[in-house]
mmCIF file of the C-alpha atoms, coordinates in Angstrom:
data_MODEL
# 
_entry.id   MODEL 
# 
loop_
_atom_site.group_PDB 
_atom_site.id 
_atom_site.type_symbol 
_atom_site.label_atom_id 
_atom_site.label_alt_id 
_atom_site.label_comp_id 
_atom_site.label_asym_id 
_atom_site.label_entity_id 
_atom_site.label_seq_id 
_atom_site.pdbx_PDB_ins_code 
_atom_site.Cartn_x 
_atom_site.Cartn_y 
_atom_site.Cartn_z 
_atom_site.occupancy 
_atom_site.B_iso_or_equiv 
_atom_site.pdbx_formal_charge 
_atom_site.auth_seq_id 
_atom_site.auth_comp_id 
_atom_site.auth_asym_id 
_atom_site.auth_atom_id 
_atom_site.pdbx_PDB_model_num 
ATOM 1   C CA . UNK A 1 1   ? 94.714 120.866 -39.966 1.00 0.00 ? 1   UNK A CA 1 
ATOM 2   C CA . UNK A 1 2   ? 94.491 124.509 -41.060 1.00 0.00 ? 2   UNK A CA 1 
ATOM 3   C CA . UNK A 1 3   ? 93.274 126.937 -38.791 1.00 0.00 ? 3   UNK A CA 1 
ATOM 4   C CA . UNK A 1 4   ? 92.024 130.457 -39.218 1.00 0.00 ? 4   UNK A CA 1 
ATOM 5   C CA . UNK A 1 5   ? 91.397 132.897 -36.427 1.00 0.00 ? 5   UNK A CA 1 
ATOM 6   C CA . UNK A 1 6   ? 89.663 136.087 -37.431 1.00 0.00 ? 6   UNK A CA 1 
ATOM 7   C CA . UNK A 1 7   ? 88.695 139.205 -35.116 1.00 0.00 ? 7   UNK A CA 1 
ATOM 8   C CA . UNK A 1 8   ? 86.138 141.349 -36.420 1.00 0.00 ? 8   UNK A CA 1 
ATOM 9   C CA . UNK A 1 9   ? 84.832 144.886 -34.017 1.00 0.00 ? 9   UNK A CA 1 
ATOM 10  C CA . UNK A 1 10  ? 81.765 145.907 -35.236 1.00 0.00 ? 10  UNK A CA 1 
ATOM 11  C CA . UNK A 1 11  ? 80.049 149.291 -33.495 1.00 0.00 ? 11  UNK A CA 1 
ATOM 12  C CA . UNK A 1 12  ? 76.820 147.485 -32.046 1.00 0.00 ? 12  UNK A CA 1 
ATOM 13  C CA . UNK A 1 13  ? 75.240 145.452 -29.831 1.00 0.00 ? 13  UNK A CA 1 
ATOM 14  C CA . UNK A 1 14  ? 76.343 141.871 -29.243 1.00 0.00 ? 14  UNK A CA 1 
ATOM 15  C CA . UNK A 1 15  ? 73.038 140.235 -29.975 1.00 0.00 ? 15  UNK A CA 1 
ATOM 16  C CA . UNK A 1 16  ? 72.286 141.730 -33.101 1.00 0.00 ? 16  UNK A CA 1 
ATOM 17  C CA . UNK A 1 17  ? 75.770 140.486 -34.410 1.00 0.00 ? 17  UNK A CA 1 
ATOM 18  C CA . UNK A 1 18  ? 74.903 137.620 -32.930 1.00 0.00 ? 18  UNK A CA 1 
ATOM 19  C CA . UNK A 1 19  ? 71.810 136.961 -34.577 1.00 0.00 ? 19  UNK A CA 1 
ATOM 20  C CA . UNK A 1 20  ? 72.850 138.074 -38.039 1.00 0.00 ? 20  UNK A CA 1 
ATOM 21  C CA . UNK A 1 21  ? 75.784 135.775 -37.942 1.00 0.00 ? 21  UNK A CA 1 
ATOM 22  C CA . UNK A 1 22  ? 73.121 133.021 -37.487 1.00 0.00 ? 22  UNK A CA 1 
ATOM 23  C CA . UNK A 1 23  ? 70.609 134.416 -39.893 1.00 0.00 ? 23  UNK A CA 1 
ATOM 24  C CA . UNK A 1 24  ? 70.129 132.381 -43.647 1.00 0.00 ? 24  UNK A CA 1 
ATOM 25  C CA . UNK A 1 25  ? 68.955 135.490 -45.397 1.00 0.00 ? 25  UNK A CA 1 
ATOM 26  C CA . UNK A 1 26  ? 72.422 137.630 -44.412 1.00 0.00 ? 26  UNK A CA 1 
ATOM 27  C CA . UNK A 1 27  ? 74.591 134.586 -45.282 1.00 0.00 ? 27  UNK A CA 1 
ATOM 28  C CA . UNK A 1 28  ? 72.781 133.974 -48.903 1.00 0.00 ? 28  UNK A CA 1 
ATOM 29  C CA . UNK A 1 29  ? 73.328 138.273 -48.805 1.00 0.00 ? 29  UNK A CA 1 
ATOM 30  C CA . UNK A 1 30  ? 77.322 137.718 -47.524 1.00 0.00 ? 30  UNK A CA 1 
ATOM 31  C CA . UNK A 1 31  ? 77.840 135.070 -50.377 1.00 0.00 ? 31  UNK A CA 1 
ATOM 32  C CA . UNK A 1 32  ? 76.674 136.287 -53.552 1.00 0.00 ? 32  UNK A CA 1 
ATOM 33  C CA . UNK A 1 33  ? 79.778 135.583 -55.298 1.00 0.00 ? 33  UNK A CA 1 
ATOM 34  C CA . UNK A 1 34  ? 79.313 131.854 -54.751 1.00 0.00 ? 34  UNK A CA 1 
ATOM 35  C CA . UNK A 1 35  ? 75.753 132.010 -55.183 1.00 0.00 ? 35  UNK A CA 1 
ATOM 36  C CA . UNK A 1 36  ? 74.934 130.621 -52.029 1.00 0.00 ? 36  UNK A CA 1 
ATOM 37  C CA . UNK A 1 37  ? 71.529 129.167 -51.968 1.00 0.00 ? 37  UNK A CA 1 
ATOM 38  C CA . UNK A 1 38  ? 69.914 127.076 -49.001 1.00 0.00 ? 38  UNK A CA 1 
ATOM 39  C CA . UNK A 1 39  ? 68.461 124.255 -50.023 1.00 0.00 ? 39  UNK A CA 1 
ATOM 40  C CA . UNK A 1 40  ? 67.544 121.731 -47.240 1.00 0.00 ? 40  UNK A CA 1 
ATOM 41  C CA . UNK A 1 41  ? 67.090 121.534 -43.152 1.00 0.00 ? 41  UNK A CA 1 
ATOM 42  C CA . UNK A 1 42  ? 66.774 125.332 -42.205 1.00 0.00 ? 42  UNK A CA 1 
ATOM 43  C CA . UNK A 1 43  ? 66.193 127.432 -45.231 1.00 0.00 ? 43  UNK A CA 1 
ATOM 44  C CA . UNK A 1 44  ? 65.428 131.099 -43.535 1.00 0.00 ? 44  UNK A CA 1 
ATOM 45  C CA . UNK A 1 45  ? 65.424 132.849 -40.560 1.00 0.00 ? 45  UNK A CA 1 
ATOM 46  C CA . UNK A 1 46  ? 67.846 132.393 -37.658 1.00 0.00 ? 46  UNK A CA 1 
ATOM 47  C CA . UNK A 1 47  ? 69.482 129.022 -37.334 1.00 0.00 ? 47  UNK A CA 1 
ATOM 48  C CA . UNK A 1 48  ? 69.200 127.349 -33.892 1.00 0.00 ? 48  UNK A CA 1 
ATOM 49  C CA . UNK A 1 49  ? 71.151 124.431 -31.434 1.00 0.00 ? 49  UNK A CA 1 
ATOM 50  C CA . UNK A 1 50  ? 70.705 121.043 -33.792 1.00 0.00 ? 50  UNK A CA 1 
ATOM 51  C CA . UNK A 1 51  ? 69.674 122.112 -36.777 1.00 0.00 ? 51  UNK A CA 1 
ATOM 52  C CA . UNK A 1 52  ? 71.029 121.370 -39.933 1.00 0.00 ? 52  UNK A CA 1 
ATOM 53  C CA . UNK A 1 53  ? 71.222 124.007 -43.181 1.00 0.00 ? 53  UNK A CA 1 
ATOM 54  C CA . UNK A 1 54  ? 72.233 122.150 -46.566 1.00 0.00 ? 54  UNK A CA 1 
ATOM 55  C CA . UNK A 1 55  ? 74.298 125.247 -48.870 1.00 0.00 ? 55  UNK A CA 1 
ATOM 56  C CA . UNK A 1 56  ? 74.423 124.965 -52.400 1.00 0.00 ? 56  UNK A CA 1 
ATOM 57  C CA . UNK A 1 57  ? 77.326 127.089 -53.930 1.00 0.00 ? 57  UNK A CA 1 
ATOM 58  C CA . UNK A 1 58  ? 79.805 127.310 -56.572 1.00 0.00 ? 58  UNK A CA 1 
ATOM 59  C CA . UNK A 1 59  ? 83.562 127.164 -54.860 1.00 0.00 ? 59  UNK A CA 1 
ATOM 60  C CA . UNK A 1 60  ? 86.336 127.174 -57.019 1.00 0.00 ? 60  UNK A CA 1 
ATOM 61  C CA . UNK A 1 61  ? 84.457 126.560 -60.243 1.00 0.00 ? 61  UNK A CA 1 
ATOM 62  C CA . UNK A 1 62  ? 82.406 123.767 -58.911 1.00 0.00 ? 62  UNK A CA 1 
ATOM 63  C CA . UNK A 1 63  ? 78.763 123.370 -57.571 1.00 0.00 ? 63  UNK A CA 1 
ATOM 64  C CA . UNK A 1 64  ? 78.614 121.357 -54.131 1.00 0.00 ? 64  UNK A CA 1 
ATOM 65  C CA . UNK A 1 65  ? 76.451 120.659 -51.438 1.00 0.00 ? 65  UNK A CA 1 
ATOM 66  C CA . UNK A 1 66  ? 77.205 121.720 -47.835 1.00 0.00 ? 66  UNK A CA 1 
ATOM 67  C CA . UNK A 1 67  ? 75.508 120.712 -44.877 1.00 0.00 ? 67  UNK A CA 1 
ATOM 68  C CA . UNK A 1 68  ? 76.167 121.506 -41.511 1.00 0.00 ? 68  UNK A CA 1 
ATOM 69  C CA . UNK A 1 69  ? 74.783 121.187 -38.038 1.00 0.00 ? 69  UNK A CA 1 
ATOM 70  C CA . UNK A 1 70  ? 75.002 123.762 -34.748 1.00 0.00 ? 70  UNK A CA 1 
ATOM 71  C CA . UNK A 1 71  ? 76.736 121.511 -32.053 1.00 0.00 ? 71  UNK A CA 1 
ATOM 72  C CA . UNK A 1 72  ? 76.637 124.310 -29.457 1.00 0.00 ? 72  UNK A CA 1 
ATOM 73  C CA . UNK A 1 73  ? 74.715 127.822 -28.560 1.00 0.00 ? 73  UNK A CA 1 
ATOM 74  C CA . UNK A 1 74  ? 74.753 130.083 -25.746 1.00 0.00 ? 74  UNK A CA 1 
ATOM 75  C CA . UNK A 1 75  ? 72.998 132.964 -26.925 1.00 0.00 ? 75  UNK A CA 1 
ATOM 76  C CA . UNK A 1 76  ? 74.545 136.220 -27.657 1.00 0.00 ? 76  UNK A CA 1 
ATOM 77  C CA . UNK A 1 77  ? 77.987 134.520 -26.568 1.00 0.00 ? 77  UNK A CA 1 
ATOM 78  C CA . UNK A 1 78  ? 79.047 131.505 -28.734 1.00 0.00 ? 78  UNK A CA 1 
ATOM 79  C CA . UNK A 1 79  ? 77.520 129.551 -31.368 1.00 0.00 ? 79  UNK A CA 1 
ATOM 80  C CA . UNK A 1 80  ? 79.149 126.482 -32.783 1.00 0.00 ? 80  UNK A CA 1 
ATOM 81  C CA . UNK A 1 81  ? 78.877 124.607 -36.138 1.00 0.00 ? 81  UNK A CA 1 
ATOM 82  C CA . UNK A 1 82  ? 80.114 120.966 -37.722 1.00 0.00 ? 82  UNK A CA 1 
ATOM 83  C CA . UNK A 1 83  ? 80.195 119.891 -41.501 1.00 0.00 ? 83  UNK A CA 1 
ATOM 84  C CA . UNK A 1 84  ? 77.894 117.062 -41.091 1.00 0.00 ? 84  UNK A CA 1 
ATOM 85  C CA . UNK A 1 85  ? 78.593 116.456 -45.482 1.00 0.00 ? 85  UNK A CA 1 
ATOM 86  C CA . UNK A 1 86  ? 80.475 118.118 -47.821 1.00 0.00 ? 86  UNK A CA 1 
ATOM 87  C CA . UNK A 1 87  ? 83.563 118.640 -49.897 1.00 0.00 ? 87  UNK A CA 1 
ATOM 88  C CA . UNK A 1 88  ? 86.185 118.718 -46.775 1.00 0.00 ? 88  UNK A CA 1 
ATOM 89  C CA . UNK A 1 89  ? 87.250 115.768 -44.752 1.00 0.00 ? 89  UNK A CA 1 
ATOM 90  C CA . UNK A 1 90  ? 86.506 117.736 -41.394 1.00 0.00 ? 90  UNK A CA 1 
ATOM 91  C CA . UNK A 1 91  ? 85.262 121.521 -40.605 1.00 0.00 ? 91  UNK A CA 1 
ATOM 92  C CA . UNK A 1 92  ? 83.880 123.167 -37.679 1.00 0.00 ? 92  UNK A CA 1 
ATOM 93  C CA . UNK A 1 93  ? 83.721 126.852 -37.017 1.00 0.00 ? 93  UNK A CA 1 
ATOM 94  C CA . UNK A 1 94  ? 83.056 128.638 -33.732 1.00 0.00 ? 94  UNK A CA 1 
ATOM 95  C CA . UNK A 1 95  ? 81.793 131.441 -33.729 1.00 0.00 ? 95  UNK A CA 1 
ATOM 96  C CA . UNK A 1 96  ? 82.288 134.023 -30.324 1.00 0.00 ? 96  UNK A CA 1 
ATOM 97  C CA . UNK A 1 97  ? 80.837 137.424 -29.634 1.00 0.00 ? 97  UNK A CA 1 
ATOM 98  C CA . UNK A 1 98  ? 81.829 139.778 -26.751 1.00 0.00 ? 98  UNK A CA 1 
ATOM 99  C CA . UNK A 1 99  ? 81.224 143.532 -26.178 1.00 0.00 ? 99  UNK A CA 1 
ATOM 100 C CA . UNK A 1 100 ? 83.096 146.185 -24.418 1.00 0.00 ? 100 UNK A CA 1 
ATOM 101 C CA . UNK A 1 101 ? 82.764 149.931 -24.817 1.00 0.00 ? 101 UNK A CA 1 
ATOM 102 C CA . UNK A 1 102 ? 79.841 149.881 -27.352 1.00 0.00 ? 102 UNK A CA 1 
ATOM 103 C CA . UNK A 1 103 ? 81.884 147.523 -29.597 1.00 0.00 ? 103 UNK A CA 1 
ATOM 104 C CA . UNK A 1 104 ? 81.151 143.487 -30.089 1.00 0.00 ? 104 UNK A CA 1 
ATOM 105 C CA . UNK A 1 105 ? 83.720 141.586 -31.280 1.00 0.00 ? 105 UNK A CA 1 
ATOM 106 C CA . UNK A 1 106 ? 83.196 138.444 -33.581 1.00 0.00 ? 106 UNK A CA 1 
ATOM 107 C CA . UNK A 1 107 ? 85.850 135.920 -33.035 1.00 0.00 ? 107 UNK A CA 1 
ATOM 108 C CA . UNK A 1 108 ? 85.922 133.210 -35.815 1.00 0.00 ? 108 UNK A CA 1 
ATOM 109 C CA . UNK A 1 109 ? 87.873 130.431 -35.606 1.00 0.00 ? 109 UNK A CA 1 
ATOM 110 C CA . UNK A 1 110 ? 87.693 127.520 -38.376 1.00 0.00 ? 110 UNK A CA 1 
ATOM 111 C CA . UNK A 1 111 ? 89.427 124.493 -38.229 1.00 0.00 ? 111 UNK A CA 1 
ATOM 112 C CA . UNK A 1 112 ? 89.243 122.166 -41.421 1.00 0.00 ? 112 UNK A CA 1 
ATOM 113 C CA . UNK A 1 113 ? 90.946 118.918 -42.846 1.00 0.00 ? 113 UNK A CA 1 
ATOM 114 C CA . UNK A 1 114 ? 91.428 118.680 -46.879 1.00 0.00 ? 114 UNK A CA 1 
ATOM 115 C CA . UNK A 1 115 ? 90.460 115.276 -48.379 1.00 0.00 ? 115 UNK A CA 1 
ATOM 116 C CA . UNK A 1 116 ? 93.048 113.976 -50.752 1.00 0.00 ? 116 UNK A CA 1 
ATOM 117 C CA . UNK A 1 117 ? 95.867 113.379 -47.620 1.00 0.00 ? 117 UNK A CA 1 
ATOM 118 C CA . UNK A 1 118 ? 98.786 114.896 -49.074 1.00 0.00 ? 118 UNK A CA 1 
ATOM 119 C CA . UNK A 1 119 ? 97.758 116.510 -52.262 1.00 0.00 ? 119 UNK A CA 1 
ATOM 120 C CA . UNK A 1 120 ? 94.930 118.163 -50.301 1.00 0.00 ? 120 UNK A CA 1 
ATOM 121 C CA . UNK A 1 121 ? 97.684 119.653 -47.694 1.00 0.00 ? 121 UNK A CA 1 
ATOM 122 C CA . UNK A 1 122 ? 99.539 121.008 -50.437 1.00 0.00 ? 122 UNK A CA 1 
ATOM 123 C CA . UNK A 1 123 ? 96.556 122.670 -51.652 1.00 0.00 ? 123 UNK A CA 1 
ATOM 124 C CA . UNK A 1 124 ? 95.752 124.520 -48.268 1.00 0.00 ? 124 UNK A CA 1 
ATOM 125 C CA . UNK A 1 125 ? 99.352 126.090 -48.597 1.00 0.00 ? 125 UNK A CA 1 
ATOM 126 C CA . UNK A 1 126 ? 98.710 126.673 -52.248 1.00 0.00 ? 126 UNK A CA 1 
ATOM 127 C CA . UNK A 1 127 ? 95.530 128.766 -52.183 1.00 0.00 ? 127 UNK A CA 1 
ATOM 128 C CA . UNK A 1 128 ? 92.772 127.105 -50.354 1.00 0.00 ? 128 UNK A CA 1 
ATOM 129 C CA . UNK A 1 129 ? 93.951 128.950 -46.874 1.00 0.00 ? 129 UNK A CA 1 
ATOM 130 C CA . UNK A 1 130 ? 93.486 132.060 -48.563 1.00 0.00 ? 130 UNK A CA 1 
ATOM 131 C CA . UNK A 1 131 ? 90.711 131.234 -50.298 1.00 0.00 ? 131 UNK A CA 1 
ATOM 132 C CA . UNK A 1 132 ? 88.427 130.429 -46.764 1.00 0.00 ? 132 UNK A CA 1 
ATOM 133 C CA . UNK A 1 133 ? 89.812 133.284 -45.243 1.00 0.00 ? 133 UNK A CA 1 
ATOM 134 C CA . UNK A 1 134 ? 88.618 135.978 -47.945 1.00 0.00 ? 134 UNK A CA 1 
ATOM 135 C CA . UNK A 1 135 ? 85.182 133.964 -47.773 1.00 0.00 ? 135 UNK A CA 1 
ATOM 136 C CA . UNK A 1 136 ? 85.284 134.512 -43.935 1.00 0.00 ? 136 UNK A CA 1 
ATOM 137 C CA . UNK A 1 137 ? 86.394 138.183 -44.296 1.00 0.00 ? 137 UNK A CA 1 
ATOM 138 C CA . UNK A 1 138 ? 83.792 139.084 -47.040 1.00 0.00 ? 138 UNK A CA 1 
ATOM 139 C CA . UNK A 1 139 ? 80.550 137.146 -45.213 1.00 0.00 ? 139 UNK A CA 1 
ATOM 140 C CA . UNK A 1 140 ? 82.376 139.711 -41.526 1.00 0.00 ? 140 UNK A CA 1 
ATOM 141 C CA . UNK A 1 141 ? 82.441 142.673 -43.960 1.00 0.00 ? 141 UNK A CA 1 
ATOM 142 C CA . UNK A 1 142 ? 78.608 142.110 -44.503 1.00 0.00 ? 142 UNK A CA 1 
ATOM 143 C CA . UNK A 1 143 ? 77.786 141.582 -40.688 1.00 0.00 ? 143 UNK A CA 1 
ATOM 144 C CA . UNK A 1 144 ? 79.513 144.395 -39.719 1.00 0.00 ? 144 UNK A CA 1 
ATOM 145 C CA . UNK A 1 145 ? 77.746 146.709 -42.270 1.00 0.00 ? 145 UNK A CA 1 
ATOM 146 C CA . UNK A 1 146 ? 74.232 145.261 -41.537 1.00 0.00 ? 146 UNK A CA 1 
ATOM 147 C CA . UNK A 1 147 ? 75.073 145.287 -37.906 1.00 0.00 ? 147 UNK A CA 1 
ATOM 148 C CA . UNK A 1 148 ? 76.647 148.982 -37.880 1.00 0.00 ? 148 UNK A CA 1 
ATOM 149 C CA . UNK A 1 149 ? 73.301 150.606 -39.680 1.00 0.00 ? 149 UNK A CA 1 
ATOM 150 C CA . UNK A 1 150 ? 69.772 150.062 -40.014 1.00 0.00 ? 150 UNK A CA 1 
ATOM 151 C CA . UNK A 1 151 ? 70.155 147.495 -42.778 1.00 0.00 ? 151 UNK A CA 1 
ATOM 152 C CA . UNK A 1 152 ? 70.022 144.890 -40.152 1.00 0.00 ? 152 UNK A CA 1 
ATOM 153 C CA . UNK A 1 153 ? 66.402 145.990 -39.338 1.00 0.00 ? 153 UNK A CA 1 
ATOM 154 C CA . UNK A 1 154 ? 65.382 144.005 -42.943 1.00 0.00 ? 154 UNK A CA 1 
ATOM 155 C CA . UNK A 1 155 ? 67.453 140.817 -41.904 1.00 0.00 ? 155 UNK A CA 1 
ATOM 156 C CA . UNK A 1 156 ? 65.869 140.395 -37.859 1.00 0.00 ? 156 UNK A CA 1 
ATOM 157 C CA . UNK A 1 157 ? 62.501 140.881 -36.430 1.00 0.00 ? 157 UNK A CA 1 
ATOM 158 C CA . UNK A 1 158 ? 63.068 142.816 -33.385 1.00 0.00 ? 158 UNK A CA 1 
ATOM 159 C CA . UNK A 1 159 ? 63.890 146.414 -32.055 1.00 0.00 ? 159 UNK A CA 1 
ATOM 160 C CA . UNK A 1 160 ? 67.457 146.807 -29.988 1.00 0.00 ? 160 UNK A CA 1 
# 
């Protein structure tokens, strides 16, 4: 099982990274590459403890449905998510947040299983590894630059 570990610092305050890490508009922002569109369960604002958002993108070449369910929340500290259906066998990502010295840090980890047994292991070491982990890196990249200037101010409805 493949796992990717990311750690992101972003120059503000842990619940506004927080919150746009949860938020459907930033991720449909984050993903335009795939063209990311939400399509069933939670379709805007911020996504909470049991709900389910259903993604429809284009990965590899190939339109798919994704949906997947928060299994865990403590705000501003942790937020955890499942692949309830979808192209993988297994996927959950956690998601952690902690601040020191006027900087959060975002802690991803993602742990998935390939279908397809042993052809879908060679295909993690052939590209798909990489693949998730520019996907993870480009949807941080947007979080941080929301997060780090007033840009995040047209994604959440509140004042930090």
């Amino acid at each position: 099982m493949p796992t990717i570990l990311l750690f992101t610092k972003i120059k503000a305050a842990k619940k506004i990274v927080f919150d746009l890490s949860r938020s459907i508009e930033l991720h449909k922002i984050s993903t335009k590459k795939t063209n990311e569109k939400a399509i069933a369960g939670r379709t805007s604002g911020l996504i909470e403890l049991n709900e389910t958002v259903t993604w429809r993108a284009r990965h590899l070449g190939v339109y798919q449905n994704f949906t997947s369910k928060v299994t865990g929340c403590k705000e501003a500290d942790f937020f955890a998510d499942i692949m309830v259906s979808g192209a993988f066998k297994s996927f959950k990502h956690e998601h952690y947040f902690s601040f020191k010295e006027n900087v959060t840090t975002l802690v991803d980890v993602l742990e998935y299983t390939s279908p397809f047994g042993v052809l879908g292991k060679f295909v993690d070491m052939l590209f798909l590894k990489k693949y998730m982990t520019n996907f993870l890196l480009e949807r941080n990249k947007t979080i941080k630059e929301f997060a780090e200037t007033n840009k995040w101010r047209r994604i959440l409805n509140y004042k930090n």
